[in-house]
N, C-alpha and C positions, 0 to 999 in steps of 0.2 A: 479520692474517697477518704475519710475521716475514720477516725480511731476512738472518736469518742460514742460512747453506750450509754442512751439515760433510762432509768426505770421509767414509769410510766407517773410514780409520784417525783420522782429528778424534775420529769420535763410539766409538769406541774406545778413545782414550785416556781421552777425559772420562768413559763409564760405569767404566773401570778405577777410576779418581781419585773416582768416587763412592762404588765399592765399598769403598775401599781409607782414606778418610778420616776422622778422627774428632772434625775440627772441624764443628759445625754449620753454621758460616758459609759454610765453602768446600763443603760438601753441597749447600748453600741455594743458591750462584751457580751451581754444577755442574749441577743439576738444572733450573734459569732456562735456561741453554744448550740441555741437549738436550729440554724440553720447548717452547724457541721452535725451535730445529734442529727442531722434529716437527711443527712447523705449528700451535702454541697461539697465541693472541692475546698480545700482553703486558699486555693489562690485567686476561686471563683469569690468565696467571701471577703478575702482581704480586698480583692477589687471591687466589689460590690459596697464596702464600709470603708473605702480608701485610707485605709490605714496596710501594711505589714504582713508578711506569712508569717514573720518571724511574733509579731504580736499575737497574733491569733493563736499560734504553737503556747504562747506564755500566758494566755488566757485560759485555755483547755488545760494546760499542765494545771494553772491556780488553781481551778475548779475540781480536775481528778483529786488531788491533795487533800482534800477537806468536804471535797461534794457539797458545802454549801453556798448559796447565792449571793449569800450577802460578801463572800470573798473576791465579787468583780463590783466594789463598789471602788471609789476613788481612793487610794493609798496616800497619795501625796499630801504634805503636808505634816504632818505624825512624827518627822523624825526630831524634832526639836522642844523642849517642854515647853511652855506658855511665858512670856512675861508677866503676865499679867497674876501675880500671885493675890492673896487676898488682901494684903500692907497693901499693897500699887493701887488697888481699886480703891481700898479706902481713903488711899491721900488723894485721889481724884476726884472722888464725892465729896468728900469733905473741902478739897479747895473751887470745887465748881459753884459748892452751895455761898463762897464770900466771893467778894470785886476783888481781883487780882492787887487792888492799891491797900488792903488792908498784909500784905505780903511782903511788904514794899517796891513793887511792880509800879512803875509810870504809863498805866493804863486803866482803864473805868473797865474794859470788857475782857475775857479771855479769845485768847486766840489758838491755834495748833501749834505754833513755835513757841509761844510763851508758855504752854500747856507743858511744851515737851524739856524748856527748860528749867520748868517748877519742878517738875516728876525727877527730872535728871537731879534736883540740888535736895528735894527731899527724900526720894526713895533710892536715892542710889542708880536708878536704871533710866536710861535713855530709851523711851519707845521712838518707833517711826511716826511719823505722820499720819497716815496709813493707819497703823495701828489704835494709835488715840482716836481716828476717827470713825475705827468699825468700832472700837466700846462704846465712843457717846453714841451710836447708833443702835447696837445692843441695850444702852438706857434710857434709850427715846428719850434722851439728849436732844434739843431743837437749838440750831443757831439761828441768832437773828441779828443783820446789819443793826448797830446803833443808830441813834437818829437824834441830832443835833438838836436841841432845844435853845431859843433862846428868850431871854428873860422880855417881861412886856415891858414896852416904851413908855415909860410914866407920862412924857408929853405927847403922847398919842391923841386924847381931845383934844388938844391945843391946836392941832397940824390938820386935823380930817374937818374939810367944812361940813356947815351944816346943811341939813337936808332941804330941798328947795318944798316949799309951802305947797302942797297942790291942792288946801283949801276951797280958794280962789278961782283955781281952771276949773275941777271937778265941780263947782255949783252951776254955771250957766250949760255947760254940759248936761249934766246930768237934767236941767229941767230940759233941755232939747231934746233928750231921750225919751224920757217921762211923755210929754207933749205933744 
């Protein structure tokens, strides 16, 4: 039997926040609440959401502490501040917007390793891979393979014969047609 008590606006909010949610995690804890709120066992819940009694215990304790919903949302993550300060982003717009060879870079296109040791030589910081590639994706950033061009062949007429006359064929033909 369970130890948790929700009012009647408690268990209100928490079925809103489960309708309404589209992380699995915070569904997963949401539903641990109002299925121990309903009188389930917690070992019948933690086998039912195959996770822990000992989680479910740390999810009802989160939720007494504060009574609000939004404290069985995802924690992780949060303990470390951002790299990405407002200097990092701008050396990154700003060298995305020129060809890495005005930098003196020995490439036409930018890459993630080339990316990550521009940022490293002008911002001080070395981001991950990873990292550089969720911001260009936060600035609908599009990469695109290069594509090799090459120059046209000046002696190109010279080398392609000419087209055979179908003058010729096409007249008695065509009056067989005709006819």
């Amino acid at each position: 039997m369970s130890r948790l008590h929700l009012t009647a606006a408690q268990r209100r909010r928490l079925e809103q926040q489960l309708r309404d949610t589209t992380d699995a995690g915070t569904f997963r804890r949401t539903l641990a609440l109002l299925e121990a709120a309903g009188g389930r066992s917690l070992a019948e819940i933690a086998r039912l959401l195959r996770t822990s009694r000992v989680s479910v215990y740390q999810w009802i304790d989160r939720y007494e502490r504060t009574r609000d919903p939004a404290c069985l949302e995802d924690q992780r993550g949060g303990n470390h501040p951002t790299l990405w300060d407002a200097d990092l982003r701008s050396v990154l717009c700003a060298s995305l917007a020129q060809p890495p060879d005005r930098f003196g870079y020995q490439a036409v296109a930018w890459t993630v390793p080339l990316l990550q040791e521009h940022l490293a030589r002008w911002g001080g910081e070395r981001p991950s891979a990873t990292s550089i590639r969720r911001l260009l994706h936060e600035l609908d950033y599009v990469w695109k393979r290069p594509r090799y061009v090459l120059d046209p062949d000046p002696e190109r007429e010279k080398k392609t014969p000419p087209p055979p006359d179908l003058s010729e064929a096409a007249g008695p033909l065509g009056q067989a047609v005709r006819g």
